[in-house]
C-alpha positions as CSV (number, residue, x, y, z in Angstrom):
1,X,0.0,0.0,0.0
2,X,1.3,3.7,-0.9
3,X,1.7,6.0,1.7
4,X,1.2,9.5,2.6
5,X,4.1,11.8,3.0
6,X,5.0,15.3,2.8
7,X,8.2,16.7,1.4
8,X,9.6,19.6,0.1
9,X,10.6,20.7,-3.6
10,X,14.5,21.9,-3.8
11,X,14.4,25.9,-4.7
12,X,17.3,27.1,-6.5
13,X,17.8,31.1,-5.4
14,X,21.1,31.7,-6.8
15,X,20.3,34.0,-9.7
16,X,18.3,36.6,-8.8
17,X,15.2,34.8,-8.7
18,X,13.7,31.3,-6.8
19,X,13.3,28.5,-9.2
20,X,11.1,25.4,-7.7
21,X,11.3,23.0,-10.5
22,X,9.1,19.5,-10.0
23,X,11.2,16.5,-11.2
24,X,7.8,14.3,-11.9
25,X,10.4,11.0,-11.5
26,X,11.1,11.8,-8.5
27,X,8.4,14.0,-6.2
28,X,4.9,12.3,-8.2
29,X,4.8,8.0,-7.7
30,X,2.3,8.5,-10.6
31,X,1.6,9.4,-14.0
32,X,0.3,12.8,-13.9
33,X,-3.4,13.0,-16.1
34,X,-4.7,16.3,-14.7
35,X,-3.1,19.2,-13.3
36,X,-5.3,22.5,-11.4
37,X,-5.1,24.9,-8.7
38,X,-6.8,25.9,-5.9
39,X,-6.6,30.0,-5.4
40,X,-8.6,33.0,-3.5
41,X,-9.8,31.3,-0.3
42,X,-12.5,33.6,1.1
43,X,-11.5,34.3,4.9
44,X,-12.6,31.0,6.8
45,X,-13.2,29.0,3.5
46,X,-11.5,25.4,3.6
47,X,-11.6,22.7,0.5
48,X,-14.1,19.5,0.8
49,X,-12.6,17.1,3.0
50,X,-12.9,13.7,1.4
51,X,-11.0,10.5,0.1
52,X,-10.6,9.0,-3.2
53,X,-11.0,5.4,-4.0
54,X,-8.8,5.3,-6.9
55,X,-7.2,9.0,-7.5
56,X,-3.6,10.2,-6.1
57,X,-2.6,13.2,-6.2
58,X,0.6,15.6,-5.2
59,X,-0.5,19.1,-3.2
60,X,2.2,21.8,-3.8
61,X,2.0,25.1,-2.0
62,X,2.6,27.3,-4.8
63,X,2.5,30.4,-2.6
64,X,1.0,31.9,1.0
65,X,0.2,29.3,3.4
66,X,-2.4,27.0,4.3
67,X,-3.3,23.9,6.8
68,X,-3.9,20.3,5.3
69,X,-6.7,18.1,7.2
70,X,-4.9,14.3,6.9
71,X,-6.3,11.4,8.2
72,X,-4.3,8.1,7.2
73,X,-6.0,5.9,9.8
74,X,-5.0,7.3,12.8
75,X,-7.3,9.9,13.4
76,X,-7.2,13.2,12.1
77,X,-3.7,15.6,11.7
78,X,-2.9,19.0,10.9
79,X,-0.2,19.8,8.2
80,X,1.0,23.1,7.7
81,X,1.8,24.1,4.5
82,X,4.2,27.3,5.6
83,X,6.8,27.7,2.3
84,X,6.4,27.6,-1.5
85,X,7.6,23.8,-2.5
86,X,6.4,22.2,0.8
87,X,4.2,19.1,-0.8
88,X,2.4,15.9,0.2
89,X,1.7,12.9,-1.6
90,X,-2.1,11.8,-1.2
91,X,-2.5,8.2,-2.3
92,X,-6.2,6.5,-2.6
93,X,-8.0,6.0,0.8
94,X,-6.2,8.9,2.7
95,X,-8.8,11.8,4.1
96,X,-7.6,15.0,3.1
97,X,-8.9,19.0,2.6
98,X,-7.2,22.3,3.2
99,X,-8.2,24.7,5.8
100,X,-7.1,28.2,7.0
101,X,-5.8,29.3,3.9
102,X,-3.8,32.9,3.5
103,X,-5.3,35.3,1.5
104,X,-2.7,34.4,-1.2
105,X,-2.4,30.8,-1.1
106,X,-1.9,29.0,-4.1
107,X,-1.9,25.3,-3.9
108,X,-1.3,23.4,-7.3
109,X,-2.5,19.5,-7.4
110,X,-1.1,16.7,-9.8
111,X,-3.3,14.2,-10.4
112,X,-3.4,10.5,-11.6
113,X,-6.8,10.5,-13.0
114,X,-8.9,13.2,-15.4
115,X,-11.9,15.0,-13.9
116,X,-14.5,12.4,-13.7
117,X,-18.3,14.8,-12.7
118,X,-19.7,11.4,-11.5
119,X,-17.7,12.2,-8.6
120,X,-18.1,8.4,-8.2
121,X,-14.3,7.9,-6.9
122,X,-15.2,10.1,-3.9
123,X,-16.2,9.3,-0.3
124,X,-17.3,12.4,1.8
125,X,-18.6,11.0,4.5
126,X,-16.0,10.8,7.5
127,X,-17.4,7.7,8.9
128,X,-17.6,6.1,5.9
129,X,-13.9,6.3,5.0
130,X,-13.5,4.8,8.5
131,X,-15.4,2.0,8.0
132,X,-14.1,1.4,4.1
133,X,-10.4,2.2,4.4
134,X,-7.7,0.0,4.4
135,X,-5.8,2.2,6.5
136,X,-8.1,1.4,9.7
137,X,-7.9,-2.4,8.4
138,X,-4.6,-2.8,10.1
């Protein structure tokens, strides 16, 4: 089974400029099918939190800051997300949304599977995912 982590891209600064380049071998355990961005959190506004049955995906704090919501079957964490290139890994089954987001945060997601509407790979329910993840199957 994957698991979660979090890590952080390398920045190169010496030229006048910060340069966070994502090496897809190397920070995404995937082949990347979709790529968006979240952007312009109203004040209290957090994402969805919810699992995927089937999707991965790779979170990189682009810019400002914000708080991931992780639960990989040990109850609920708090990540924060403080510097441009701090990232996590999300594979299938692992509970996760973004909360208390700056102003400015930018948070780019790379993703192993196109937008499906059905939303059919999606469990929102919180006690749901407990009952149905492999994670609290240990």
């Amino acid at each position: 089974m994957k698991e979660f982590r979090k890590f952080e891209l390398k920045t190169f600064n010496d030229r006048g400029y910060k340069l966070t380049p994502v090496e897809f071998k190397d920070a995404v355990p995937f082949e990347v099918k979709r790529v968006y961005f979240v952007r312009d959190f109203e004040v209290g506004a957090q994402t969805g939190e919810h699992i995927h049955k089937v999707e991965e995906e790779v979170f990189v704090q682009v810019k400002g800051t914000s708080t991931a919501v992780i639960d990989r079957g040990q109850g609920k964490e708090e990540i924060f997300m403080r510097e441009p290139g701090d990232a996590i890994y999300v594979p299938a089954y692992v509970w996760h949304g973004f909360k208390n987001a700056s102003p400015d945060c930018v948070i780019v997601a790379l993703s192993s599977t196109n937008y499906n509407p059905t939303r059919e790979d999606y469990v929102e329910d919180y006690e749901e995912f407990k009952k149905i993840s492999p994670y609290y199957q240990r």
